[in-house]
C-alpha positions as a Markdown table, in Angstrom:
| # | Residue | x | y | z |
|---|---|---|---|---|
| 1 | Unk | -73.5 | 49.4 | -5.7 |
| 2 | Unk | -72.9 | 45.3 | -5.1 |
| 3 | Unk | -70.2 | 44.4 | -2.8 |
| 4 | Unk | -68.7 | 41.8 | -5.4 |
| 5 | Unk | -68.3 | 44.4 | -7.7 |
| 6 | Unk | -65.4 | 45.7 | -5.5 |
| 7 | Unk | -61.9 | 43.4 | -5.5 |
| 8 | Unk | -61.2 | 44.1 | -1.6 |
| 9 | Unk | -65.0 | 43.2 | -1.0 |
| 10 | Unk | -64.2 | 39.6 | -2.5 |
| 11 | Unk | -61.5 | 38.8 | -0.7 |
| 12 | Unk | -62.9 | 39.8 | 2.4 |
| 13 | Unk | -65.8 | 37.7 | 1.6 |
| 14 | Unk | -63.4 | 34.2 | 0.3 |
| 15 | Unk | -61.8 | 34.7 | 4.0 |
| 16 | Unk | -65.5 | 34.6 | 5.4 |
| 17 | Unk | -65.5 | 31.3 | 3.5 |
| 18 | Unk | -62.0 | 29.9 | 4.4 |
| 19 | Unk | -62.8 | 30.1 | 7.6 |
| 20 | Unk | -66.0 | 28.7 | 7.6 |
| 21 | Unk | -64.5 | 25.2 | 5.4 |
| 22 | Unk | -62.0 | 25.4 | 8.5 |
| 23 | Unk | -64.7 | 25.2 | 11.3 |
| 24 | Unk | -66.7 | 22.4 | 9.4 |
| 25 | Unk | -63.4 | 20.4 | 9.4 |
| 26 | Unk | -62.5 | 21.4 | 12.8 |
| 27 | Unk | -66.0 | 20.4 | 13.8 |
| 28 | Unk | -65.7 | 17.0 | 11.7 |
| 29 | Unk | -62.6 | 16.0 | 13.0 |
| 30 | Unk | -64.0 | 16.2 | 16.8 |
| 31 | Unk | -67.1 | 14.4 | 16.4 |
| 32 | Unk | -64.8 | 11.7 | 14.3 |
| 33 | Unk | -62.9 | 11.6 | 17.4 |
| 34 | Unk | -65.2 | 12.3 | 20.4 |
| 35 | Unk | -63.4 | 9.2 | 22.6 |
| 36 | Unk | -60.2 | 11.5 | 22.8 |
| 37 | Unk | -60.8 | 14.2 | 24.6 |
| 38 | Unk | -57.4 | 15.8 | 24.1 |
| 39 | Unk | -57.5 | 15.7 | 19.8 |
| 40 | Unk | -61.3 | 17.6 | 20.9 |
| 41 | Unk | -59.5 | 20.2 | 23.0 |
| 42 | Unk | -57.0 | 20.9 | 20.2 |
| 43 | Unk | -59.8 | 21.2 | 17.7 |
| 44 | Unk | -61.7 | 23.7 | 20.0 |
| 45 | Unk | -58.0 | 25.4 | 20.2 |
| 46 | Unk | -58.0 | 25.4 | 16.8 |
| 47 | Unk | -61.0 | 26.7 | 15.6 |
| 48 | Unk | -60.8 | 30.3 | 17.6 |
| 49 | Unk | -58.6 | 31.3 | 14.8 |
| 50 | Unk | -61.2 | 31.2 | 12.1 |
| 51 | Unk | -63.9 | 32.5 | 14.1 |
| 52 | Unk | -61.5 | 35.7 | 14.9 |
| 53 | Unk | -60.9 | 35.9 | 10.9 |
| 54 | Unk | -64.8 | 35.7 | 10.1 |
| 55 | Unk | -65.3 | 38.2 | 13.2 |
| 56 | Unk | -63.2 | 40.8 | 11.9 |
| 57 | Unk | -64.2 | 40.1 | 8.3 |
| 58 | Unk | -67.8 | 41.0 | 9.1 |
| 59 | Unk | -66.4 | 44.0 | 11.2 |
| 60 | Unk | -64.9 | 45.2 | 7.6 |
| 61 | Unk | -67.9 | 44.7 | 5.7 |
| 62 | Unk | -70.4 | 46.3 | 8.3 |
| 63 | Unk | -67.9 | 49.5 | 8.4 |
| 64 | Unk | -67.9 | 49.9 | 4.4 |
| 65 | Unk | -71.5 | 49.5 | 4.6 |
| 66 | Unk | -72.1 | 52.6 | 6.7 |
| 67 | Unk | -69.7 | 54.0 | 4.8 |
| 68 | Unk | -71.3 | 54.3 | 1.2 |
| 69 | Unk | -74.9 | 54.6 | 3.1 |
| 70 | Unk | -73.8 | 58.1 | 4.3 |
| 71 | Unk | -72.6 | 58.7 | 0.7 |
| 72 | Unk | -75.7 | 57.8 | -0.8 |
| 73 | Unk | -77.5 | 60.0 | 2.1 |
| 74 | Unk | -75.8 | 62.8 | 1.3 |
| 75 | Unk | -76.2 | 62.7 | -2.6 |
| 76 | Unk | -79.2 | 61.8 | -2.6 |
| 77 | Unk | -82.0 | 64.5 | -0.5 |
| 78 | Unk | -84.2 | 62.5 | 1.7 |
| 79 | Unk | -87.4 | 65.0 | 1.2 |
| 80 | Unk | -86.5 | 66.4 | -2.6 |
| 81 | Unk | -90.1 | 67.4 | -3.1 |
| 82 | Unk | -89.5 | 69.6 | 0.2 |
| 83 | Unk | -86.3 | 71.1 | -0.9 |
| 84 | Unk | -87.2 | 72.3 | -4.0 |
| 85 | Unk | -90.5 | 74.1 | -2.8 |
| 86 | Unk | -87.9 | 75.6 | -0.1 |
| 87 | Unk | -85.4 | 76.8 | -3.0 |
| 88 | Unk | -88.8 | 78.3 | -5.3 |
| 89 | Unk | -89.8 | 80.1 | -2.4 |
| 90 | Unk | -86.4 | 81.7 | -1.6 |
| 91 | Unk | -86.6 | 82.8 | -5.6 |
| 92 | Unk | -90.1 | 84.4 | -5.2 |
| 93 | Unk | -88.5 | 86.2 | -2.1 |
| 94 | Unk | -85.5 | 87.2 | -3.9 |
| 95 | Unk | -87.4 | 87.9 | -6.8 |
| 96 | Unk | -90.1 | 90.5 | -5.1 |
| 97 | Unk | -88.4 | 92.0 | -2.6 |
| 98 | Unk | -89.0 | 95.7 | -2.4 |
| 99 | Unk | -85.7 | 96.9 | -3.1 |
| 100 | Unk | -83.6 | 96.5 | -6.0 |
| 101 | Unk | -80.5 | 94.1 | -5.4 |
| 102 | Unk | -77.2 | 94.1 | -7.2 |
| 103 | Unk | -74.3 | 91.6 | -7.7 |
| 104 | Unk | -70.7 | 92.8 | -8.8 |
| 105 | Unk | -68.4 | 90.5 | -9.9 |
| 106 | Unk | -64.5 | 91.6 | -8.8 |
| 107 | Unk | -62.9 | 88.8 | -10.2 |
| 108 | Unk | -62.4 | 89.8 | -13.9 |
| 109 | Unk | -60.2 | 92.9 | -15.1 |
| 110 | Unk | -63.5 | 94.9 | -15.1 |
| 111 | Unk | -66.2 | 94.6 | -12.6 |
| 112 | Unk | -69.9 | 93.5 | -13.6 |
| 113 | Unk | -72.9 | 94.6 | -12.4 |
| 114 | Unk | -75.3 | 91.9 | -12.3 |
| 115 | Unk | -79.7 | 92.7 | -11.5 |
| 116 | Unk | -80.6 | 89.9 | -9.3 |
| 117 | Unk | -84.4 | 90.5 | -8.9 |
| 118 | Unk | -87.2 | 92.6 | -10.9 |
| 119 | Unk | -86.7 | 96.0 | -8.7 |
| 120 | Unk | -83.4 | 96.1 | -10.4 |
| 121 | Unk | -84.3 | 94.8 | -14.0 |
| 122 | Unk | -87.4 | 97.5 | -13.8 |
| 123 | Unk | -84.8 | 100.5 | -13.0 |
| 124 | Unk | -82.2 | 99.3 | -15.9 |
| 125 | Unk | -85.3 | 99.5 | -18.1 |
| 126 | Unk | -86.3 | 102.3 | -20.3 |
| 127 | Unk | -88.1 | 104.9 | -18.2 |
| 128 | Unk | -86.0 | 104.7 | -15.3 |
| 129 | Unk | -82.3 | 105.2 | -15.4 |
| 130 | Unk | -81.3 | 107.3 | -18.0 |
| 131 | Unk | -77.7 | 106.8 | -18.0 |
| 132 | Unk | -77.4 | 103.4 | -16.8 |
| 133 | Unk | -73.3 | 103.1 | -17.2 |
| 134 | Unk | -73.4 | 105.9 | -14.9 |
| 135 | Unk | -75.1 | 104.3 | -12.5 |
| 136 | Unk | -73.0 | 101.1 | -12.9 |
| 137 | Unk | -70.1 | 103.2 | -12.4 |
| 138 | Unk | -71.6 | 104.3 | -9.0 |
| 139 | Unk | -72.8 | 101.1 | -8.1 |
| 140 | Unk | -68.9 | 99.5 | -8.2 |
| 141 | Unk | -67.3 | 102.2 | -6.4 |
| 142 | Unk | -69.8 | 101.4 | -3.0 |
| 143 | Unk | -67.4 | 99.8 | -0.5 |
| 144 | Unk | -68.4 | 96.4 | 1.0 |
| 145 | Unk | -69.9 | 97.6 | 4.9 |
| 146 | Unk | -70.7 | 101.3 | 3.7 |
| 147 | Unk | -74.2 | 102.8 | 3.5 |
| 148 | Unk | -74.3 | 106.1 | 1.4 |
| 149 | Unk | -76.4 | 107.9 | -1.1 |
| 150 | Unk | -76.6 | 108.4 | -4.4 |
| 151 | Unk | -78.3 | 109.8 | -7.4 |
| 152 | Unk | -79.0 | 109.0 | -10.6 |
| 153 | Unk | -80.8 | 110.7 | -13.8 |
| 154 | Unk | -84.5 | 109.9 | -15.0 |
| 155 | Unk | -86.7 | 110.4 | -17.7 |
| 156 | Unk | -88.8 | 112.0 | -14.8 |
| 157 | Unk | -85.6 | 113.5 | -12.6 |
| 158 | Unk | -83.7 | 113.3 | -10.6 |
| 159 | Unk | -84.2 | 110.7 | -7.5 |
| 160 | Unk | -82.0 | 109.7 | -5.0 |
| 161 | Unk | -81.4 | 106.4 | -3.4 |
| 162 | Unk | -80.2 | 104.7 | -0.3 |
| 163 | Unk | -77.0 | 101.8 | -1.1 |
| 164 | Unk | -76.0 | 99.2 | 1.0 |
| 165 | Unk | -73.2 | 97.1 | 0.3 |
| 166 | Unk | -72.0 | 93.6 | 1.9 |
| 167 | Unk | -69.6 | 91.3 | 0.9 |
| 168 | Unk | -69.9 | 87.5 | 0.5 |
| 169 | Unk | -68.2 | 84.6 | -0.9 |
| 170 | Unk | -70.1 | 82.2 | -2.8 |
| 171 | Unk | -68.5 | 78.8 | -4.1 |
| 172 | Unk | -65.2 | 80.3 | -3.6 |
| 173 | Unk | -65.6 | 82.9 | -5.7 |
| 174 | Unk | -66.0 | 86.7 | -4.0 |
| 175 | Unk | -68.8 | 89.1 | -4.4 |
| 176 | Unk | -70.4 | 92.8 | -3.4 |
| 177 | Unk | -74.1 | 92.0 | -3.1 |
| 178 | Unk | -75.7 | 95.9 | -3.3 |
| 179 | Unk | -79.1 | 97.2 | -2.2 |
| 180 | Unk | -80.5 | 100.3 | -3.6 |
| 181 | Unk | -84.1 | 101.6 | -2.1 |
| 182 | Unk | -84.8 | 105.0 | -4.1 |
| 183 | Unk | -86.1 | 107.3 | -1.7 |
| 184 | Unk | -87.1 | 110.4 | -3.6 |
| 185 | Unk | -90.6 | 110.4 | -2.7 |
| 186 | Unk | -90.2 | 109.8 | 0.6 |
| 187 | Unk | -87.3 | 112.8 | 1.0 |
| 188 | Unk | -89.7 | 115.1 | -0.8 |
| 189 | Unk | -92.7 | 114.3 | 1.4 |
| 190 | Unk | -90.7 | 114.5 | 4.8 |
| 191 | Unk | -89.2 | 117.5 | 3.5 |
| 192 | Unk | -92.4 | 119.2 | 2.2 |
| 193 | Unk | -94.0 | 118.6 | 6.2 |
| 194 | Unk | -90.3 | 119.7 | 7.5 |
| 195 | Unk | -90.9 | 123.2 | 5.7 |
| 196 | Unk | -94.8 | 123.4 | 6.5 |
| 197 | Unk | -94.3 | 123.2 | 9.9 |
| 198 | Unk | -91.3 | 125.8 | 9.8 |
| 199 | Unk | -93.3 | 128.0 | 7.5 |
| 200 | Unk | -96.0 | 127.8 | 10.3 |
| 201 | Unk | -93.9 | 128.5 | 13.3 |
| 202 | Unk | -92.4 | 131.3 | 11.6 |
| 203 | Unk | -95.6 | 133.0 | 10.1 |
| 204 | Unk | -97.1 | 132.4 | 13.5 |
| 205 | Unk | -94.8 | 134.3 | 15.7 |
| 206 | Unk | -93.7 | 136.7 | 13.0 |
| 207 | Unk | -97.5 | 137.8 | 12.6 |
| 208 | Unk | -97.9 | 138.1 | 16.6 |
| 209 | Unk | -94.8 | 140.4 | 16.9 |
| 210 | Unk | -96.1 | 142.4 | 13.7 |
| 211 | Unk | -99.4 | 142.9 | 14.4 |
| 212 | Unk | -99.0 | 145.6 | 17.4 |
| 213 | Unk | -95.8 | 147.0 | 15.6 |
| 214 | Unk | -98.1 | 148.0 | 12.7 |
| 215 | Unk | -101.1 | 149.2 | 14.9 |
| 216 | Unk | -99.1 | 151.2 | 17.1 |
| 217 | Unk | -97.0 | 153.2 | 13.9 |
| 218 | Unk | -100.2 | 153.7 | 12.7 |
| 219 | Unk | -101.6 | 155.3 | 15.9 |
| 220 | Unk | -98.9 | 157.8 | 16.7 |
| 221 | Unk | -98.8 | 158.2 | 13.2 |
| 222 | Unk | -103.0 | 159.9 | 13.4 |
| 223 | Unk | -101.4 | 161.3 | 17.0 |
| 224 | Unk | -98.8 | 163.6 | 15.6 |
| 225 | Unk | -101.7 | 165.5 | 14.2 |
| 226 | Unk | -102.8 | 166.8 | 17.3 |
| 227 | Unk | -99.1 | 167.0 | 18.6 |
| 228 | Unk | -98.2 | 169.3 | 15.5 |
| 229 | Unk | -98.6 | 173.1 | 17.0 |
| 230 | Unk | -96.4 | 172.4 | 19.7 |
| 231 | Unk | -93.4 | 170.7 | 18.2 |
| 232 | Unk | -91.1 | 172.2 | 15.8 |
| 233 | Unk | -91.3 | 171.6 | 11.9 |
| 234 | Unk | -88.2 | 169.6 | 11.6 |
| 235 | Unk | -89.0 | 167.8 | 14.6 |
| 236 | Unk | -92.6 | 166.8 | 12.9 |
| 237 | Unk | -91.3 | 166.2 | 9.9 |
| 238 | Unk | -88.5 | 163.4 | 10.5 |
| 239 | Unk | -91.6 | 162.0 | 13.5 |
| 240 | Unk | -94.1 | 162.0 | 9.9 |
| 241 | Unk | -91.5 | 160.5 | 7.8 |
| 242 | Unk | -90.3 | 157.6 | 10.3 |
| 243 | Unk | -94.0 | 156.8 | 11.4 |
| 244 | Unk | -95.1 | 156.4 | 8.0 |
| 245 | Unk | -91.7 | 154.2 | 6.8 |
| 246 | Unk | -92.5 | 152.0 | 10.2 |
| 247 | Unk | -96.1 | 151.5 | 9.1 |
| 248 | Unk | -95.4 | 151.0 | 5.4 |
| 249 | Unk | -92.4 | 148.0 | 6.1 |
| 250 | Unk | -95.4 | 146.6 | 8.5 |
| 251 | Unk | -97.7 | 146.7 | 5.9 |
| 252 | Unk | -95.5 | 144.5 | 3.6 |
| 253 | Unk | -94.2 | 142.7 | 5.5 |
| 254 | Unk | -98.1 | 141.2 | 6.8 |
| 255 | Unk | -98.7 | 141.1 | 3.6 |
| 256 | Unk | -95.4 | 139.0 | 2.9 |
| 257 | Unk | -96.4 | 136.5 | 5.5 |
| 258 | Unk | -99.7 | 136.2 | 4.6 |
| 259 | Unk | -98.6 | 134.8 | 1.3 |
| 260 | Unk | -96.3 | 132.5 | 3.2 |
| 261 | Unk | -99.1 | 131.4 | 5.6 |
| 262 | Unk | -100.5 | 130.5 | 2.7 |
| 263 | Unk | -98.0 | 127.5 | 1.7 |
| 264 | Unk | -98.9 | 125.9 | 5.0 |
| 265 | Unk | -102.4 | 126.4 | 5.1 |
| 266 | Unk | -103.5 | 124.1 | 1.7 |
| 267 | Unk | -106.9 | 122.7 | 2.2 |
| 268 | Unk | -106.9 | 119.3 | 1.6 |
| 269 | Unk | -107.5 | 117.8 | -2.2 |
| 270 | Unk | -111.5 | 117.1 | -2.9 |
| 271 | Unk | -110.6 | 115.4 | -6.0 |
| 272 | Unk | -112.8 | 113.9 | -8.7 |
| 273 | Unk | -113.2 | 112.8 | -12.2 |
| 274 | Unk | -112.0 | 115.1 | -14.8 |
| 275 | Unk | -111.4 | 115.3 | -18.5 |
| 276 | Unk | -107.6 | 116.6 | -19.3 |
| 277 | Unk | -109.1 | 118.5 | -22.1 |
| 278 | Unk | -111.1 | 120.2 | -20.2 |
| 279 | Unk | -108.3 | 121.6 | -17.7 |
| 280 | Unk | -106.4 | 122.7 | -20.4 |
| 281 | Unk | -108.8 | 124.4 | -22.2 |
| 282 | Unk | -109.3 | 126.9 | -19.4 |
| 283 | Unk | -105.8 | 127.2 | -18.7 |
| 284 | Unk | -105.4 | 127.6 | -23.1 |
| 285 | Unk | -108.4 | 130.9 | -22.3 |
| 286 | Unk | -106.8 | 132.4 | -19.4 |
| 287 | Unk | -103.4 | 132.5 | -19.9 |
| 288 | Unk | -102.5 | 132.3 | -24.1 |
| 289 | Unk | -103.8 | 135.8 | -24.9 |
| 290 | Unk | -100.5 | 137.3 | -22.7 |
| 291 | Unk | -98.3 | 134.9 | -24.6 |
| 292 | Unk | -100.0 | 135.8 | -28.0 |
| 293 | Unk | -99.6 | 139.5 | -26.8 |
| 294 | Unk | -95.8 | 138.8 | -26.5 |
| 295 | Unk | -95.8 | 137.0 | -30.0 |
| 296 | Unk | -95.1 | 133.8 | -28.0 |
| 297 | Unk | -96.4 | 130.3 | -28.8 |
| 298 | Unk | -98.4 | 128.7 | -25.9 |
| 299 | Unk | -99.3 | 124.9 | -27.0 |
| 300 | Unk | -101.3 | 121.7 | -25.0 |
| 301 | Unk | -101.1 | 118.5 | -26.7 |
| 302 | Unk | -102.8 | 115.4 | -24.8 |
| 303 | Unk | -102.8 | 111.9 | -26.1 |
| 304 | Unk | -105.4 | 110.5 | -26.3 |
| 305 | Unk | -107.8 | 113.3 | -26.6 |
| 306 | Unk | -109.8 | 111.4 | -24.2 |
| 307 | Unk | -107.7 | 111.4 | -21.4 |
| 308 | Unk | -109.0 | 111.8 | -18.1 |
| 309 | Unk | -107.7 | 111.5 | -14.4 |
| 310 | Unk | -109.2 | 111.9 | -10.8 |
| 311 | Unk | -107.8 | 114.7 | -9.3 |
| 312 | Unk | -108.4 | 118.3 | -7.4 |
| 313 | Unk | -108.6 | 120.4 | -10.3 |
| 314 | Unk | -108.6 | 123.8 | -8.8 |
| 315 | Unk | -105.3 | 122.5 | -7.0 |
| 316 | Unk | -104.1 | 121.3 | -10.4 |
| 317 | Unk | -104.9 | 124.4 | -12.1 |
| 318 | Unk | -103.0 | 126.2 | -9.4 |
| 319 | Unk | -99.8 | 124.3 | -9.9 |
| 320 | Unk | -100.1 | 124.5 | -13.5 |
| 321 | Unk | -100.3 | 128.1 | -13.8 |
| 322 | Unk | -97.9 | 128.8 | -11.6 |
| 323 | Unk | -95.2 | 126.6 | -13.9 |
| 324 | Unk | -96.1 | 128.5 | -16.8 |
| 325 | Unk | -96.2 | 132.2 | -15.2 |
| 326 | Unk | -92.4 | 130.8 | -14.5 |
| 327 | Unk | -92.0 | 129.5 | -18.0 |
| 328 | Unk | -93.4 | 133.0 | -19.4 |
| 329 | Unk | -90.8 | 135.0 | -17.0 |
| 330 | Unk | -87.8 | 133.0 | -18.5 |
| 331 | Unk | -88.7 | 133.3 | -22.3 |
| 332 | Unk | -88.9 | 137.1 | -21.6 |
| 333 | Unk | -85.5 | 137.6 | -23.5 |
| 334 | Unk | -86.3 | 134.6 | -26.2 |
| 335 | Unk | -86.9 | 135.8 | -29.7 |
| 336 | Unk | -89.7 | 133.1 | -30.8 |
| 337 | Unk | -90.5 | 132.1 | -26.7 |
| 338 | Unk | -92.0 | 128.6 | -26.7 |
| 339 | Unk | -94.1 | 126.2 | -24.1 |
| 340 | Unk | -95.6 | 123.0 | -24.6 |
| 341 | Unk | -97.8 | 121.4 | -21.6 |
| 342 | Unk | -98.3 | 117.7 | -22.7 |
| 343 | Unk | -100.4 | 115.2 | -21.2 |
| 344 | Unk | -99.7 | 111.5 | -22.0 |
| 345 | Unk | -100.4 | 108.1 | -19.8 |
| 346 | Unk | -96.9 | 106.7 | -19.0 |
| 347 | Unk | -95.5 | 103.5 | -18.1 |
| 348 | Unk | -97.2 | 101.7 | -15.3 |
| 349 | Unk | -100.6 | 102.9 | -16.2 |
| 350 | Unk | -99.6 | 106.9 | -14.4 |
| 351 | Unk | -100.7 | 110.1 | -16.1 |
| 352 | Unk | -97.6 | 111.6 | -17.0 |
| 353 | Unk | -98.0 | 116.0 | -17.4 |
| 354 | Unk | -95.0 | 117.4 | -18.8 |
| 355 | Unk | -94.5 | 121.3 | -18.9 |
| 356 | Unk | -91.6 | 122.5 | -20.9 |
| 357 | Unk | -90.1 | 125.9 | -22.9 |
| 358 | Unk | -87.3 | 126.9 | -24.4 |
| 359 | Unk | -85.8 | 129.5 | -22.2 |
| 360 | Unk | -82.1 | 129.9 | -20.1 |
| 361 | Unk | -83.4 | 126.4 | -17.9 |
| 362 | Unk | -82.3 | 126.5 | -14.3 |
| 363 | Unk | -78.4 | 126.3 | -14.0 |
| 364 | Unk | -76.9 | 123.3 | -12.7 |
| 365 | Unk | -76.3 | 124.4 | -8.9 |
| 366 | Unk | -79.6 | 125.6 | -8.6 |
| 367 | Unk | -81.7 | 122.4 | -9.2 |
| 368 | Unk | -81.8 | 120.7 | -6.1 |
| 369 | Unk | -82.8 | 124.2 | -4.5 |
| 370 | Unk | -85.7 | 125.4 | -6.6 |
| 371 | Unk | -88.5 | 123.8 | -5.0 |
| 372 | Unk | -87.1 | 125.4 | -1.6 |
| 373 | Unk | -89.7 | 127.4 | -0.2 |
| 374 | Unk | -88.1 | 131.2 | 0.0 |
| 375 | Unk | -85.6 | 130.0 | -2.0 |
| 376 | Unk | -85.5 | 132.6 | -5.7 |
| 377 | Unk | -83.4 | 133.8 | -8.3 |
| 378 | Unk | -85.9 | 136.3 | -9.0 |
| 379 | Unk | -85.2 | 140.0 | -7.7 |
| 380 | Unk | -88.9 | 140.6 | -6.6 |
| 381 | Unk | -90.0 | 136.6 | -6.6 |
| 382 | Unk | -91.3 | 135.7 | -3.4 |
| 383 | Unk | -89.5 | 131.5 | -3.6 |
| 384 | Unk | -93.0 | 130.3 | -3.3 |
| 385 | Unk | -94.6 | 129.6 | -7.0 |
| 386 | Unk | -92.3 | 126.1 | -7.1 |
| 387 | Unk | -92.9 | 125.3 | -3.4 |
| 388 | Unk | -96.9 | 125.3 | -3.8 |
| 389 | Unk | -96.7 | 123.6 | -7.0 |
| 390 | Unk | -95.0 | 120.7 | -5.4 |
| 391 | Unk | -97.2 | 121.1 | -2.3 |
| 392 | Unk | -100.2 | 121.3 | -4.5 |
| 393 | Unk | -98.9 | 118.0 | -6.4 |
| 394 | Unk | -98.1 | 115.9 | -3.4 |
| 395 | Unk | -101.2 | 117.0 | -1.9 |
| 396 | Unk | -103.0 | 115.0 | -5.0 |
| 397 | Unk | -100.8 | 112.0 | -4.4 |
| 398 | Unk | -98.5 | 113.0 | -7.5 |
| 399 | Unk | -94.4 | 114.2 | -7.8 |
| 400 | Unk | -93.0 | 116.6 | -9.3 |
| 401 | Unk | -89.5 | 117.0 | -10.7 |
| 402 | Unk | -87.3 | 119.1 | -12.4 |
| 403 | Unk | -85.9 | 117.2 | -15.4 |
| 404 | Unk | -82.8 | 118.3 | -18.1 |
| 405 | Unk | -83.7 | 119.1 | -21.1 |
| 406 | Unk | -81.9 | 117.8 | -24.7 |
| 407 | Unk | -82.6 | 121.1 | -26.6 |
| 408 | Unk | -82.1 | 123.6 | -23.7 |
| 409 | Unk | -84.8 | 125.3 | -21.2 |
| 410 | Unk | -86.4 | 124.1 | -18.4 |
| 411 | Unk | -88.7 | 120.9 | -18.2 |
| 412 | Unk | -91.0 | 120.0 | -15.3 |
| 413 | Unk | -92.6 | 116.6 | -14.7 |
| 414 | Unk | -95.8 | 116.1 | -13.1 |
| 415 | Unk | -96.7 | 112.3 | -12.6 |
| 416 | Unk | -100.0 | 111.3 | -10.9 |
């Protein structure tokens, strides 16, 4: 911008000018009369008035210069170039971060929910979430400073996620910015060592306490043959009976422990390239003449035919048969009983093995509890089918989850 094109500039500039005509006549007039020193003197007097007036007029203009170079400074970025490969690279943080960021808006009569970044798009998308106004719903009523949990429904379960909350005011305008890091698969695997370690402790000094217990029952039990002639018949009799109730509870019970030794003591996977097909196949010859026995329906469906994933499959076997021996136990009461293991590649490239039926499904206050090892609604289960099939999944690098099902029954996801 010119300083002409501004009035006060101009008239700062014709006082410059005023007071320069002044000097040259000041000057003119004393060389005129240079024989009188006095008329000199008072022209020397006189011209420190308009050398004040052009001091202070360049004084003005210097200021007002400064003045609109710090405005142009600070509209204008020095190093644009610079800052925009700054603000890019803030996006690309924002943008990959590993959790899934939230804004909510408070300002308008009802709060919005805003994904800032492509953790948060990808669990609003179809796969994920399955009810994603209930998860809005959760999301707003997080408080700004409070770190909680919460859980939401998926097409593959149920998962559970850590929030974090903070407020910030941006423009003037106030906002919640949320964090939410699922952590189901990390629960489940601290969990899953939590209970092998437990299951370990306990079968260890259970079995060490047991093991004489048993062998001694079982010795005075052959002793109180040679004891017989001298002791009196009732007095053999109750010593037979309790000896052989002591060594028949010790019996079980080793045998109960065993099986539970058994949770803790999975060998690790060996896995390798296998055709789906295949797997099913044998589980299709082994287990659908009980079902067809029972009049029951027992289906596998894979698509594509040619499916195939790397994997233990004795271990998957394992786990598989174990969810259908549970499937088959909860149809017992179903007129036309039905199960359908399917095998399809889902989103994200991951092999997605879905075993469902149409039995009484687990009740509602039971699902977070049925892949608790011990844990049964069974009267002569043993609560360790579901624990070794999600031991046996983990152990191939897979989850596995207990999901609702529309049309009633239970529905277990296995994703690898």
């Amino acid at each position: 911008m010119e300083f002409n094109s501004q009035p006060s500039v101009r008239i700062t500039i014709a006082k410059i000018c005023t007071a320069i005509v002044v000097l040259c006549v000041l000057s003119g007039t004393a060389v005129l009369a240079f024989s009188s020193i006095r008329l000199v003197v008072l022209c020397a007097m006189a011209a420190v008035f308009p050398v004040i007036m052009i001091w202070r007029a360049l004084a003005v203009l210097l200021k007002r210069g400064k003045v609109q170079q710090e405005e142009i400074s600070v509209g204008i970025p020095r190093d644009p170039n610079g800052l925009a490969h700054h603000v890019l690279r803030l996006e690309a943080q924002l943008e990959h971060a590993p959790i899934a960021l939230f804004s909510i808006d408070d300002r308008r009569d009802s709060a919005v929910v805003v994904a800032l970044n492509t953790n948060a798009r990808r669990l609003l998308a179809p796969g994920r979430a399955s009810n994603i106004a209930d998860l809005h719903q959760q999301l707003m009523r997080q408080n700004s400073g409070q770190r909680s949990m919460l859980s939401f429904e998926t097409e593959q379960g149920l998962e559970r996620a850590l929030v974090a909350v903070s407020a910030m005011t941006l423009q003037g305008e106030p906002q919640r910015l949320v964090a939410l890091m699922p952590v189901e698969n990390e629960l489940e695997a601290e969990a899953l060592h939590a209970w092998r370690q437990l299951v370990h402790v306990l079968t260890h000094e259970i079995m060490n306490s047991l093991t004489p217990v048993a062998s001694l029952s079982r010795t005075a039990y052959d002793l109180l043959d040679e004891l017989r002639p001298g002791l009196p018949t009732d007095v053999v009799t109750d010593l037979a009976t309790a000896l052989d109730a002591i060594s028949r509870r010790a019996r079980g019970l080793e045998q109960f422990v065993s099986s539970y030794r058994n949770l803790s003591n999975v060998p690790a996977a060996k896995p390798e390239t296998v055709a789906v097909e295949q797997v099913f196949a044998r589980l299709d010859s082994l287990l659908s003449p009980s079902w067809q026995a029972r009049e029951s329906k027992l289906q596998f469906v894979i698509e594509p035919a040619s499916l195939q994933m790397v994997i233990d499959t004795d271990q998957l076997e394992q786990a598989l048969i174990n969810l259908l021996k549970n499937a088959y136990d909860a149809t017992q009461a179903v007129a036309q009983a039905e199960v359908v293991v399917s095998a399809k590649l889902a989103r994200g490239g991951r092999l997605r093995i879905e075993v469902s039926d149409n039995g009484c499904g687990v009740p509602e206050n039971l699902i977070a509890h049925i892949f608790t090892p011990f844990f049964t609604t069974k009267i002569n289960g043993g609560g360790i089918g579901l624990a070794m099939v999600r031991q046996l999944v983990h152990g191939n690098g897979g989850t596995v989850r207990y999901a609702k099902s529309v049309g009633g029954g239970a529905r277990f996801i296995l994703t690898f």
